[in-house]
CHARMM internal coordinates of N, CA and C (Angstrom, degrees):
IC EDIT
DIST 1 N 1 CA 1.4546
DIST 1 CA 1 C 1.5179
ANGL 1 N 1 CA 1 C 111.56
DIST 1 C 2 N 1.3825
ANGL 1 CA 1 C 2 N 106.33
DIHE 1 N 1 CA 1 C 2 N -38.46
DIST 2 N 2 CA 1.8875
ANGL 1 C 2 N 2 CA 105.17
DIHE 1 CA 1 C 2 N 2 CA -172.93
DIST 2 CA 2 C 1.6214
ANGL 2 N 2 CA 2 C 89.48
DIHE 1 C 2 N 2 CA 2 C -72.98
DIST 2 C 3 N 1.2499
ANGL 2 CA 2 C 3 N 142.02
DIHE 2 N 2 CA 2 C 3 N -7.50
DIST 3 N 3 CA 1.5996
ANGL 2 C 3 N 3 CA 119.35
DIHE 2 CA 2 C 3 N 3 CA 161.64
DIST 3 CA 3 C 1.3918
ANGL 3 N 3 CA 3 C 154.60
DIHE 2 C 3 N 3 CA 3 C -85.13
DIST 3 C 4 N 1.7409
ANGL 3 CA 3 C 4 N 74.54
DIHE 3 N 3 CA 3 C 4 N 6.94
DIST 4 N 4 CA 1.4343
ANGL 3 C 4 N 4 CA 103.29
DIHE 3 CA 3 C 4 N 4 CA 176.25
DIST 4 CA 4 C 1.6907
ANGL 4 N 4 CA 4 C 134.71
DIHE 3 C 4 N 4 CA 4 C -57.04
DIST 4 C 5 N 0.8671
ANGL 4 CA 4 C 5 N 110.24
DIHE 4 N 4 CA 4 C 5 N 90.26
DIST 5 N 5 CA 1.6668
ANGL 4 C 5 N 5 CA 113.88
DIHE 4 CA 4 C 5 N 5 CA -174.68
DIST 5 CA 5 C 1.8718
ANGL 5 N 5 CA 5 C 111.46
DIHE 4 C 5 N 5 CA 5 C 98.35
DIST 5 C 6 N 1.6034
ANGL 5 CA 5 C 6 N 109.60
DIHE 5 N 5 CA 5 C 6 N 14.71
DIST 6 N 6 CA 1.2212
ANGL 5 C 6 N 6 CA 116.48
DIHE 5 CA 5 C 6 N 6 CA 120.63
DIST 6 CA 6 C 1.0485
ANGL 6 N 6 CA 6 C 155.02
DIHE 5 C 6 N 6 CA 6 C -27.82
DIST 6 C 7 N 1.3762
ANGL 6 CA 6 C 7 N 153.19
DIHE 6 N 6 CA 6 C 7 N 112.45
DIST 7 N 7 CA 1.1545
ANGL 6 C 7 N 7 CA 157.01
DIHE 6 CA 6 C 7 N 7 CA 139.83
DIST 7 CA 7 C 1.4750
ANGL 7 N 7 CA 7 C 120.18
DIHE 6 C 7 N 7 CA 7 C -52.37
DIST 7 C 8 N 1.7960
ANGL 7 CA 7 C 8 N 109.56
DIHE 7 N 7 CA 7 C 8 N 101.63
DIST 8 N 8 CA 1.0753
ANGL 7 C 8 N 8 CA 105.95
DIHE 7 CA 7 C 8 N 8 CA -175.50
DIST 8 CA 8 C 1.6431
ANGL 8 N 8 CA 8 C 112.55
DIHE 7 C 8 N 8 CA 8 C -119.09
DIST 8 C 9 N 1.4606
ANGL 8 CA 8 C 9 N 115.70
DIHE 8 N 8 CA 8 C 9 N 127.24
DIST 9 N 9 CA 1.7165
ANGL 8 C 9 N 9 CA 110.32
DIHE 8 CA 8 C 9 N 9 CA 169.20
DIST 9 CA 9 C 1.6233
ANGL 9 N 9 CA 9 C 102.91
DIHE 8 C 9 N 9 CA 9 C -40.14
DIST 9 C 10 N 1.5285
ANGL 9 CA 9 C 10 N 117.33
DIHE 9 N 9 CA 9 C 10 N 165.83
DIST 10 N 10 CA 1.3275
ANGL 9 C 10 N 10 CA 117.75
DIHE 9 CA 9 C 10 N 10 CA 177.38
DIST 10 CA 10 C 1.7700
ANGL 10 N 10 CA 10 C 108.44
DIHE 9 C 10 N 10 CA 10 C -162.70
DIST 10 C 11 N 1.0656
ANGL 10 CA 10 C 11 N 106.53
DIHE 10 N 10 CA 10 C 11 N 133.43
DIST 11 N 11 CA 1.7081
ANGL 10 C 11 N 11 CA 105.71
DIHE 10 CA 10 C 11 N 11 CA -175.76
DIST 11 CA 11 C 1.3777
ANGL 11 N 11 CA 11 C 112.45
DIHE 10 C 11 N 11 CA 11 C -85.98
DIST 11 C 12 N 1.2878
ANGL 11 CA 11 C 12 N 149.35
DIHE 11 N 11 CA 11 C 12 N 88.90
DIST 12 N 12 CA 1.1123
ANGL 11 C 12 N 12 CA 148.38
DIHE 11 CA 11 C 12 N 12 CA -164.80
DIST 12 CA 12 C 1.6415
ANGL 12 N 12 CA 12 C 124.25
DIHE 11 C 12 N 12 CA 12 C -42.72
DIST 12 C 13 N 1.0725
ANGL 12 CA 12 C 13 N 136.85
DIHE 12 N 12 CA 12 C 13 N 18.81
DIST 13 N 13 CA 1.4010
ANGL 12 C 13 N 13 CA 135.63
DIHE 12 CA 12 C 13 N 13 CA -170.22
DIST 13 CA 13 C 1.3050
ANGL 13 N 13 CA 13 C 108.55
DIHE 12 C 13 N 13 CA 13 C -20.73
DIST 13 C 14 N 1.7614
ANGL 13 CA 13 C 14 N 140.76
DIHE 13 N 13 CA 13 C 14 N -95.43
DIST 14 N 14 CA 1.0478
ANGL 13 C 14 N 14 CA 109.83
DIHE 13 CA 13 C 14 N 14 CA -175.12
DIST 14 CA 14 C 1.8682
ANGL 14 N 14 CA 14 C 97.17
DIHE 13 C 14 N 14 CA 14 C -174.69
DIST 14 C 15 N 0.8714
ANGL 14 CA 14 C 15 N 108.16
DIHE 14 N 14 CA 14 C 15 N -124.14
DIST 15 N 15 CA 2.2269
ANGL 14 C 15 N 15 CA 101.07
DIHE 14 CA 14 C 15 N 15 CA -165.57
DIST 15 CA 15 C 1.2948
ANGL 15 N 15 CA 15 C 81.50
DIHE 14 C 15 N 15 CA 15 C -84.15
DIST 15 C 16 N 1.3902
ANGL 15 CA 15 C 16 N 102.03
DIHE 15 N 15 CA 15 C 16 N 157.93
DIST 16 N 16 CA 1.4501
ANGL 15 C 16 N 16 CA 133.77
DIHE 15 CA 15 C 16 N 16 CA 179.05
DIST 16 CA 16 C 1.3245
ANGL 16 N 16 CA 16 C 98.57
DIHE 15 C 16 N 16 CA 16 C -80.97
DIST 16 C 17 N 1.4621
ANGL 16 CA 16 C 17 N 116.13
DIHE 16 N 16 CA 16 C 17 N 157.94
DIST 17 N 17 CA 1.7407
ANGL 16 C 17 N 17 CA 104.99
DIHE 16 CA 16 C 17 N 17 CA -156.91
DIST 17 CA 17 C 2.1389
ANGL 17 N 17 CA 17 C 78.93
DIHE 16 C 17 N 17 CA 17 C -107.94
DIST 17 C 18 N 1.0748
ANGL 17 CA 17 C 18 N 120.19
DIHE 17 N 17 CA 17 C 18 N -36.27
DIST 18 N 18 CA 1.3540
ANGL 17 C 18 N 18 CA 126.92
DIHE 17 CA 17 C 18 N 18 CA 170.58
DIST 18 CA 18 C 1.9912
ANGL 18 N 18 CA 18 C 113.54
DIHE 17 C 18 N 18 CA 18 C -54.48
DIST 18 C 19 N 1.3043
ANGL 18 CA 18 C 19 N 96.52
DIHE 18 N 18 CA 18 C 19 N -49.09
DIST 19 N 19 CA 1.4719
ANGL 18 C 19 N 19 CA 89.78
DIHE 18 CA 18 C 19 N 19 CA -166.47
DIST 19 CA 19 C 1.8784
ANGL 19 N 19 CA 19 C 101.95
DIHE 18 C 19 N 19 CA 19 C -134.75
DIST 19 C 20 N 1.2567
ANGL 19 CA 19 C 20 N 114.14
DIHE 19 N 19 CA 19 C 20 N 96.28
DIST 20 N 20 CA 1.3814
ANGL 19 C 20 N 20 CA 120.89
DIHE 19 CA 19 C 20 N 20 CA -178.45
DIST 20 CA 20 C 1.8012
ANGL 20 N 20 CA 20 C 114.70
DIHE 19 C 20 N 20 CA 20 C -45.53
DIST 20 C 21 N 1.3154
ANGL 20 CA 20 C 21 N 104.21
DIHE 20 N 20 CA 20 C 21 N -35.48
DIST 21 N 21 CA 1.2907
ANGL 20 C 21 N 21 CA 100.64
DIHE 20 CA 20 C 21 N 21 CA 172.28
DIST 21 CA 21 C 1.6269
ANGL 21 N 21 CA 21 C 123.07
DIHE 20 C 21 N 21 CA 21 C -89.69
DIST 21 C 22 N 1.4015
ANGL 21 CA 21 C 22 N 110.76
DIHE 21 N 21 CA 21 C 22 N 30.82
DIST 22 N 22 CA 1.4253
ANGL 21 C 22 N 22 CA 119.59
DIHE 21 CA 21 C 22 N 22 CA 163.29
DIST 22 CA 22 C 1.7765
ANGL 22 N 22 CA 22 C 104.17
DIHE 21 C 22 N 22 CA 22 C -128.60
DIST 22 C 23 N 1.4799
ANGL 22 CA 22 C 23 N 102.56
DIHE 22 N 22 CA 22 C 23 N 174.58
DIST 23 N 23 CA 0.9790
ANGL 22 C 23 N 23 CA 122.01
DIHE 22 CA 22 C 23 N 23 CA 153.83
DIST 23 CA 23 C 1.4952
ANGL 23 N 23 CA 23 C 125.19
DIHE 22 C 23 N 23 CA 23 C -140.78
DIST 23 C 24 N 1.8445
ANGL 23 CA 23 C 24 N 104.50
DIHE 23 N 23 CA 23 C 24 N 159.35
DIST 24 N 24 CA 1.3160
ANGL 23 C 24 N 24 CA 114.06
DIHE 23 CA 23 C 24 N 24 CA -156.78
DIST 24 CA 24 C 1.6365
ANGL 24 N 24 CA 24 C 104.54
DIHE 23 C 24 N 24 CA 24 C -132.40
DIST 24 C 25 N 0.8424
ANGL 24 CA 24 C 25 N 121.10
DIHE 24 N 24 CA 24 C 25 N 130.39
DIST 25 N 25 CA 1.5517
ANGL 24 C 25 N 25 CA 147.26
DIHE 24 CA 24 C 25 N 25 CA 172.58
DIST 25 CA 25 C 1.6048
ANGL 25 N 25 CA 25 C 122.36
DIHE 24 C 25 N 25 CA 25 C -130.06
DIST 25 C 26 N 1.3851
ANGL 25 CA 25 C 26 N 100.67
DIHE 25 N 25 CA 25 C 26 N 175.22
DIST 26 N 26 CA 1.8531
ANGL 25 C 26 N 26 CA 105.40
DIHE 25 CA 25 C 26 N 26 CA -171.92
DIST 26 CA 26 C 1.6027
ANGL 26 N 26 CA 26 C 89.69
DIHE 25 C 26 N 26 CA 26 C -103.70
DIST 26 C 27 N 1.5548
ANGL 26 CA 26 C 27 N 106.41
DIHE 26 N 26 CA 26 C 27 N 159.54
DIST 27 N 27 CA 1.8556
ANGL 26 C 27 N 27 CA 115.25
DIHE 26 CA 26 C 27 N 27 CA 161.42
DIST 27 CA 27 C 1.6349
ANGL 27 N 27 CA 27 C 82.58
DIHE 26 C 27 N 27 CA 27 C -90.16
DIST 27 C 28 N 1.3481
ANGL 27 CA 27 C 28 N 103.97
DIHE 27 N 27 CA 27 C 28 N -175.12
DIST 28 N 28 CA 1.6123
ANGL 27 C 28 N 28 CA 125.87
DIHE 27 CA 27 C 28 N 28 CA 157.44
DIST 28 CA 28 C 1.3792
ANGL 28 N 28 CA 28 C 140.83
DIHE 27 C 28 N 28 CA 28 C -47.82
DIST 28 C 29 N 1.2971
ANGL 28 CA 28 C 29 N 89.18
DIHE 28 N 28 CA 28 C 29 N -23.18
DIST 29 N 29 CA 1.7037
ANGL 28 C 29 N 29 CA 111.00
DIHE 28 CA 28 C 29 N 29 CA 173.48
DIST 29 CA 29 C 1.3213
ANGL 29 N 29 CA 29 C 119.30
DIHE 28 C 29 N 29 CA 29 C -90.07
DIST 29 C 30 N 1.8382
ANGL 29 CA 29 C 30 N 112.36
DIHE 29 N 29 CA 29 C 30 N -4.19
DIST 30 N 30 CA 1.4628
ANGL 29 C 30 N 30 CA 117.97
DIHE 29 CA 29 C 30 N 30 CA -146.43
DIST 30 CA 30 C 1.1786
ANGL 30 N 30 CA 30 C 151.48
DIHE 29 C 30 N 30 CA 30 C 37.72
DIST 30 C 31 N 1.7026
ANGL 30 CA 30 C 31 N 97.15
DIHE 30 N 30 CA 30 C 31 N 47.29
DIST 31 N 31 CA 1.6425
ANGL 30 C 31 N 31 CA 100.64
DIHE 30 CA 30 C 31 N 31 CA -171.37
DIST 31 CA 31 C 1.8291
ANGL 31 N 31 CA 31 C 85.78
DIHE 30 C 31 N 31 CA 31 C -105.95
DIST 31 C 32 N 1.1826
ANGL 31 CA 31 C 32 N 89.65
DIHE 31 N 31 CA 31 C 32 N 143.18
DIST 32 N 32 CA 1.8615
ANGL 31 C 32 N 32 CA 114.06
DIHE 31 CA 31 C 32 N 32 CA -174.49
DIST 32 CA 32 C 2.0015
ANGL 32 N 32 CA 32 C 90.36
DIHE 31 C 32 N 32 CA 32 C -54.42
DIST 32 C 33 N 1.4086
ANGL 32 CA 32 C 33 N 115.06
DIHE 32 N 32 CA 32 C 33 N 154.67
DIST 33 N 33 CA 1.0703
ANGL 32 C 33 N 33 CA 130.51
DIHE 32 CA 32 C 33 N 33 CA 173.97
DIST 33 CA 33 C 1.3119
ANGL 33 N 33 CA 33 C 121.66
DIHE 32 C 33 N 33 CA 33 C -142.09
DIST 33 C 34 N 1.1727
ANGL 33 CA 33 C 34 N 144.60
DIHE 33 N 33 CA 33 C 34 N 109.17
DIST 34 N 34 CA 1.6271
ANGL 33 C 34 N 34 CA 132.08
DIHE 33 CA 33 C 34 N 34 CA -173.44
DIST 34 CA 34 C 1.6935
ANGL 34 N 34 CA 34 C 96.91
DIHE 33 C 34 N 34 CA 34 C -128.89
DIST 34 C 35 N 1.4316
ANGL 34 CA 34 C 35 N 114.45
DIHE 34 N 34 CA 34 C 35 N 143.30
DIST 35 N 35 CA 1.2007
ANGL 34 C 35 N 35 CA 140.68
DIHE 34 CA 34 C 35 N 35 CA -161.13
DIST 35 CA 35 C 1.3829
ANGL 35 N 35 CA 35 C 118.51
DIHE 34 C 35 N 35 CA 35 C -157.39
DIST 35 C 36 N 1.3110
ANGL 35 CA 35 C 36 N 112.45
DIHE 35 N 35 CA 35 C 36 N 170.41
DIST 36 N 36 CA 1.5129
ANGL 35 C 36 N 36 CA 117.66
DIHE 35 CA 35 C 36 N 36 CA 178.71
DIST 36 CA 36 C 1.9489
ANGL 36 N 36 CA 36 C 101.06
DIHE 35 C 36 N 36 CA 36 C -101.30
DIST 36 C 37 N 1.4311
ANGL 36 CA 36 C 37 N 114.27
DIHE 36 N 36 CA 36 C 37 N 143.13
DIST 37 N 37 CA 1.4412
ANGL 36 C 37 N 37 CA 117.06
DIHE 36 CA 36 C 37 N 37 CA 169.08
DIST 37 CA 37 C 1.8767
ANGL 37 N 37 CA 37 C 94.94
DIHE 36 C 37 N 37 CA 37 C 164.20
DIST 37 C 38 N 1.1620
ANGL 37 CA 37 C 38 N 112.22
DIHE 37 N 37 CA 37 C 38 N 163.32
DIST 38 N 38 CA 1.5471
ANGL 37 C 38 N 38 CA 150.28
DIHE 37 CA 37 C 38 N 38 CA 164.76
DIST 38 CA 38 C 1.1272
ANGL 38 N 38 CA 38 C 109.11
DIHE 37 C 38 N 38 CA 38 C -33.86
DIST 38 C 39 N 1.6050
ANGL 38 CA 38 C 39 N 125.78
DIHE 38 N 38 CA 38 C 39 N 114.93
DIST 39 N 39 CA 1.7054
ANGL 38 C 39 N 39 CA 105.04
DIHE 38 CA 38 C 39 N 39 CA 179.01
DIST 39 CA 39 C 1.5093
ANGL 39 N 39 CA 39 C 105.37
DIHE 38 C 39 N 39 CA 39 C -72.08
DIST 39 C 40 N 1.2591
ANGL 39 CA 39 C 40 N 130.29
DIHE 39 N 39 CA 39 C 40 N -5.93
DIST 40 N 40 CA 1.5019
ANGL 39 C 40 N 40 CA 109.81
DIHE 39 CA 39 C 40 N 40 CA 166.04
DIST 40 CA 40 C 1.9078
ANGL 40 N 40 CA 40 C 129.49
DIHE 39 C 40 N 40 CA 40 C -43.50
DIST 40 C 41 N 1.4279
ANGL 40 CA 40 C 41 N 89.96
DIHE 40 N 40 CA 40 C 41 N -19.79
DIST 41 N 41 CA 1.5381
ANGL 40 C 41 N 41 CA 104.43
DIHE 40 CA 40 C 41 N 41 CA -169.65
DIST 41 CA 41 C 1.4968
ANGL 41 N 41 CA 41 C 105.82
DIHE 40 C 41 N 41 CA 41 C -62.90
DIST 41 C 42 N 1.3989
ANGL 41 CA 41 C 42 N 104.89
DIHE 41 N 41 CA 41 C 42 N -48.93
DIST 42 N 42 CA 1.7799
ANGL 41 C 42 N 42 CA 118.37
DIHE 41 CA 41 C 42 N 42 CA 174.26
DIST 42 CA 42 C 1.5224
ANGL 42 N 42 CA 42 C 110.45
DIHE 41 C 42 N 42 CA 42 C -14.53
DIST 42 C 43 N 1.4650
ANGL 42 CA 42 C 43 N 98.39
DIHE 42 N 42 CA 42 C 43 N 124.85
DIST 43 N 43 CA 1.7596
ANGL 42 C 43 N 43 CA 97.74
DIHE 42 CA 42 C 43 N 43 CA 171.90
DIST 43 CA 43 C 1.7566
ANGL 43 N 43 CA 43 C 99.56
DIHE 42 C 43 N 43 CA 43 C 92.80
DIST 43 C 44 N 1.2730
ANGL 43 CA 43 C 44 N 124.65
DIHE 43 N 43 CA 43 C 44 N -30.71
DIST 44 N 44 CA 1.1372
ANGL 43 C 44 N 44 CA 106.68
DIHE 43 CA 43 C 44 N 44 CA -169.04
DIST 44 CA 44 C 1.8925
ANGL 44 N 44 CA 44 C 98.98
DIHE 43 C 44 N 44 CA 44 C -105.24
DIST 44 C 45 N 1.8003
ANGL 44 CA 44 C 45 N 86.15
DIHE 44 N 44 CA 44 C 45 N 177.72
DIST 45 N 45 CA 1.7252
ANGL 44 C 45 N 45 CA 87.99
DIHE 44 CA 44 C 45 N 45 CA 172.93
DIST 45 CA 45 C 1.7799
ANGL 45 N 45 CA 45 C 98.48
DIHE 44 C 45 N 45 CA 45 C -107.92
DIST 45 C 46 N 1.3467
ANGL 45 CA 45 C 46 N 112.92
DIHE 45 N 45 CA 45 C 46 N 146.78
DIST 46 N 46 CA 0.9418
ANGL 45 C 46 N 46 CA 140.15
DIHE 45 CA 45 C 46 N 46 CA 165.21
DIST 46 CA 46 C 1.7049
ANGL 46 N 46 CA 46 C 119.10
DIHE 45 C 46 N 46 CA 46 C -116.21
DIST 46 C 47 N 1.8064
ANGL 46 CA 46 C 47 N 101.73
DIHE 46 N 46 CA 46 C 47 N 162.65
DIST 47 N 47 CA 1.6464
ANGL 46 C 47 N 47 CA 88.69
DIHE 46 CA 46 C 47 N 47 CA 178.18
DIST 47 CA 47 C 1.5568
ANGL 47 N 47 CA 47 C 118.91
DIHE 46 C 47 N 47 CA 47 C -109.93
DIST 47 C 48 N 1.3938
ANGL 47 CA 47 C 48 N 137.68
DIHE 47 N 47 CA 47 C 48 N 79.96
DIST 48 N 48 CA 1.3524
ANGL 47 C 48 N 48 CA 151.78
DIHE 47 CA 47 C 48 N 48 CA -162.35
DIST 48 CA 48 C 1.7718
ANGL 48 N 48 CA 48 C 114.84
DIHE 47 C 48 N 48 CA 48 C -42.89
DIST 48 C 49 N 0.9072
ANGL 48 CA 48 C 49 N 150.21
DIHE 48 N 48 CA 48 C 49 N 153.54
DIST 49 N 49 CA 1.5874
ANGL 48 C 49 N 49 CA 147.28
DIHE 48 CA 48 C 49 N 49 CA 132.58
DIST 49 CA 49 C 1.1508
ANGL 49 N 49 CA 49 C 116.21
DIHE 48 C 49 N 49 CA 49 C -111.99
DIST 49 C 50 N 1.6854
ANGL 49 CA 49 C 50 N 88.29
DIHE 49 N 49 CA 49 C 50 N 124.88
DIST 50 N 50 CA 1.9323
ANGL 49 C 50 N 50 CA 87.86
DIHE 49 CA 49 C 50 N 50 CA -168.23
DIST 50 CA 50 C 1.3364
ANGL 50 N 50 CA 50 C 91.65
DIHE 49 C 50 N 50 CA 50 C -91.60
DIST 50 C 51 N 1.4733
ANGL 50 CA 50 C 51 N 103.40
DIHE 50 N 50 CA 50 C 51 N 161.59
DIST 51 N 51 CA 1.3057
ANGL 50 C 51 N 51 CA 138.40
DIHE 50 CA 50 C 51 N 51 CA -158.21
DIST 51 CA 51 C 1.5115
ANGL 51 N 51 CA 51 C 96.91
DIHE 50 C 51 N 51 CA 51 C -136.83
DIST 51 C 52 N 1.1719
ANGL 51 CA 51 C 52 N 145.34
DIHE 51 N 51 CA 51 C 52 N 0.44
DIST 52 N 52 CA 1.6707
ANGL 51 C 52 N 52 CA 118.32
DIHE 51 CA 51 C 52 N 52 CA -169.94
DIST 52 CA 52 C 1.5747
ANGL 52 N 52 CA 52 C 80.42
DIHE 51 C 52 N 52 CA 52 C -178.84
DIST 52 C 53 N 1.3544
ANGL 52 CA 52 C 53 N 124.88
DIHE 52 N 52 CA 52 C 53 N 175.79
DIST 53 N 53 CA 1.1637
ANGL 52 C 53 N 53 CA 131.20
DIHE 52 CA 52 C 53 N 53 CA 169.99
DIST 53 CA 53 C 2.0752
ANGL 53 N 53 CA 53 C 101.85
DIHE 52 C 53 N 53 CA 53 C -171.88
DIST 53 C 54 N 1.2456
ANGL 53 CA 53 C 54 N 87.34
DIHE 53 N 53 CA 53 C 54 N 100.93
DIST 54 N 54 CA 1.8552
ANGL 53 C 54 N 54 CA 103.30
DIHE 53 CA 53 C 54 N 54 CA 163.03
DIST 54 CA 54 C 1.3844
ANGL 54 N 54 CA 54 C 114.63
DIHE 53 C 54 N 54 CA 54 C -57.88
DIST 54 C 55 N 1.6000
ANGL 54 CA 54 C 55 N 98.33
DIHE 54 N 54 CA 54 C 55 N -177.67
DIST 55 N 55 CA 1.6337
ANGL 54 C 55 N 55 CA 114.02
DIHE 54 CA 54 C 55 N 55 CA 173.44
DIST 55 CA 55 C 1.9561
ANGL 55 N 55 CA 55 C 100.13
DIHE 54 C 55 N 55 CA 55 C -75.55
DIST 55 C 56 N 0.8694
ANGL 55 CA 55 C 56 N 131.07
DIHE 55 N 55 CA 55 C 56 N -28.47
DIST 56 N 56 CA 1.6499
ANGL 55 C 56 N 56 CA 121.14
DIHE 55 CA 55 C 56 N 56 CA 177.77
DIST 56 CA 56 C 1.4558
ANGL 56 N 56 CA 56 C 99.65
DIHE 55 C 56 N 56 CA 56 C -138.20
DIST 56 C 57 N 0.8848
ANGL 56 CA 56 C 57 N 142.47
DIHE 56 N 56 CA 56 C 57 N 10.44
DIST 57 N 57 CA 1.3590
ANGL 56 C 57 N 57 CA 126.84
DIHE 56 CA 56 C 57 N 57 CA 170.99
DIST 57 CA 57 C 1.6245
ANGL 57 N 57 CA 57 C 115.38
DIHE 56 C 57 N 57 CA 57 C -154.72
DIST 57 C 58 N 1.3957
ANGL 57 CA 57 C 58 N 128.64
DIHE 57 N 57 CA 57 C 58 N -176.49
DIST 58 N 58 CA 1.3232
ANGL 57 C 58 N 58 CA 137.44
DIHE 57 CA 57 C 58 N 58 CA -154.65
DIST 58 CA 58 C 1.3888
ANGL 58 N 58 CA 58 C 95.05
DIHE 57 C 58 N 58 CA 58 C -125.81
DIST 58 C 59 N 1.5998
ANGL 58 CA 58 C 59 N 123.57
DIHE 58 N 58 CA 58 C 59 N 166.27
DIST 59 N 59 CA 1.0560
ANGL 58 C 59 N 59 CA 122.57
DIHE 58 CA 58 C 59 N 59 CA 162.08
DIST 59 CA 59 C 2.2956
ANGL 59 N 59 CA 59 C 99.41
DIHE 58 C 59 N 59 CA 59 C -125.74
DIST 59 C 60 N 1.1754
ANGL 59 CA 59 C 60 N 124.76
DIHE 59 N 59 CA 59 C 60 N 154.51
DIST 60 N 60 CA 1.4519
ANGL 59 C 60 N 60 CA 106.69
DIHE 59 CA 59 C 60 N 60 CA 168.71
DIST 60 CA 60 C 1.4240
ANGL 60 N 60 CA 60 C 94.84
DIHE 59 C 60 N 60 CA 60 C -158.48
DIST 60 C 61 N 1.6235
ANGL 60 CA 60 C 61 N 109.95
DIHE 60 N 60 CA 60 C 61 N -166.46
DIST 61 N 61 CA 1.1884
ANGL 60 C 61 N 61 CA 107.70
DIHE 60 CA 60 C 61 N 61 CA -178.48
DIST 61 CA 61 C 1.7489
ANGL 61 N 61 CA 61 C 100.41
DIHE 60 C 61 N 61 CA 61 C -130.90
DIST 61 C 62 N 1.1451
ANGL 61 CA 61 C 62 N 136.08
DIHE 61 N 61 CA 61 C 62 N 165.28
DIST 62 N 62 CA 1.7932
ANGL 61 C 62 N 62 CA 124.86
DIHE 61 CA 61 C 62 N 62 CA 172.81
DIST 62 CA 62 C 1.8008
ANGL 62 N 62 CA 62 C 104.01
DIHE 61 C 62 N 62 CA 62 C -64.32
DIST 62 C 63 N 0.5531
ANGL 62 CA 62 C 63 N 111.86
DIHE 62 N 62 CA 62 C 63 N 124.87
DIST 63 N 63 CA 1.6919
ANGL 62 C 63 N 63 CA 119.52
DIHE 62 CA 62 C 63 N 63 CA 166.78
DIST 63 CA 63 C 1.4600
ANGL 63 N 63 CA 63 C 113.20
DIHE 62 C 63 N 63 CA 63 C -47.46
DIST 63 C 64 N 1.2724
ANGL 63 CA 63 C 64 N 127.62
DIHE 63 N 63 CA 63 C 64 N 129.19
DIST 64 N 64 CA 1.0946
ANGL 63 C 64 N 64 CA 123.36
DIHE 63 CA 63 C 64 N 64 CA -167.71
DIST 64 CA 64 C 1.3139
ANGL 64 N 64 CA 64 C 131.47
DIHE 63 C 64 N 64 CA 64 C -65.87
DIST 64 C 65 N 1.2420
ANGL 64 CA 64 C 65 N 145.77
DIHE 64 N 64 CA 64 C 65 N 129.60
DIST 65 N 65 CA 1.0370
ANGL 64 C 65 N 65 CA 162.53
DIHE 64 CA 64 C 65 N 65 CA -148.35
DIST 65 CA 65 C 1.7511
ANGL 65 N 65 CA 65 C 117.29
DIHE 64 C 65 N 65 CA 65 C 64.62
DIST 65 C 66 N 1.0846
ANGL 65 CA 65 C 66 N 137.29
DIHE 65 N 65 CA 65 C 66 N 41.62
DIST 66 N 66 CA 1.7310
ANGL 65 C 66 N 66 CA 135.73
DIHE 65 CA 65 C 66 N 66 CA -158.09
DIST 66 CA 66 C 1.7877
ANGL 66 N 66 CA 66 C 72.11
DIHE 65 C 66 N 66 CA 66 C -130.91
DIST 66 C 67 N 1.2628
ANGL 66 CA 66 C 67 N 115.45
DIHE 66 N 66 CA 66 C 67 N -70.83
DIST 67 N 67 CA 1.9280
ANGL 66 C 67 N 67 CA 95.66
DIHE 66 CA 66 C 67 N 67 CA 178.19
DIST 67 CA 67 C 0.9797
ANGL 67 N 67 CA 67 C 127.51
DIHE 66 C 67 N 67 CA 67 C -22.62
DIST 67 C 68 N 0.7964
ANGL 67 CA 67 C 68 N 106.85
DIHE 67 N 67 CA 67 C 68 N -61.88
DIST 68 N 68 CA 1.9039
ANGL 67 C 68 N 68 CA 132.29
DIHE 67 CA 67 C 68 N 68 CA -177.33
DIST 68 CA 68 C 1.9042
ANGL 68 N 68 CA 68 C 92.08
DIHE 67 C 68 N 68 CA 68 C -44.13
DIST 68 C 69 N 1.1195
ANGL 68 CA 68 C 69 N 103.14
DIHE 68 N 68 CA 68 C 69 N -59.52
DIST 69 N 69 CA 1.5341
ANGL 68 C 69 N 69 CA 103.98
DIHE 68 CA 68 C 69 N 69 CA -140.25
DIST 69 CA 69 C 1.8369
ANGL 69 N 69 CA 69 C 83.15
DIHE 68 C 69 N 69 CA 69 C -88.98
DIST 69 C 70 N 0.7196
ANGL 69 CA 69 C 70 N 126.68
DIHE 69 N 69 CA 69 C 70 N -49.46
DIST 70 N 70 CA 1.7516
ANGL 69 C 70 N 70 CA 128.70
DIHE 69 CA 69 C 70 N 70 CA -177.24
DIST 70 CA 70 C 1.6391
ANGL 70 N 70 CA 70 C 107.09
DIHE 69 C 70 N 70 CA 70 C -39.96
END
COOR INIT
IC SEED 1 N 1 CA 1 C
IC BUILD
């Protein structure tokens, strides 16, 4: 909950195993992250804002402009 509306780095691993039209990666701390963005992103780090936070994982969105530029 205290990461809420955070800005978190995020390692892009790859589709969300829940929702094909997301993807899910770790922050630095390794808490799971799944979001909306481009599977081009995969493999890379991006910078996330979480928006919601579950019992094991995060929900966020890409920070604006890192799409663009990725």
């Amino acid at each position: 909950q205290a990461m809420i509306g955070s800005t978190q780095r995020v390692l892009v691993e790859g589709l969300s195993r829940k929702d094909a039209n997301e993807l899910t990666g770790r922050t630095e701390n390794m808490r799971y992250v799944n979001f909306a963005g481009p599977e081009r992103l995969i493999g890379q780090f991006v910078d996330v804002v979480i928006t919601e936070a579950m019992a094991n994982s995060l929900r966020g969105r890409v920070a604006v402009g890192v799409a663009a530029e990725a």
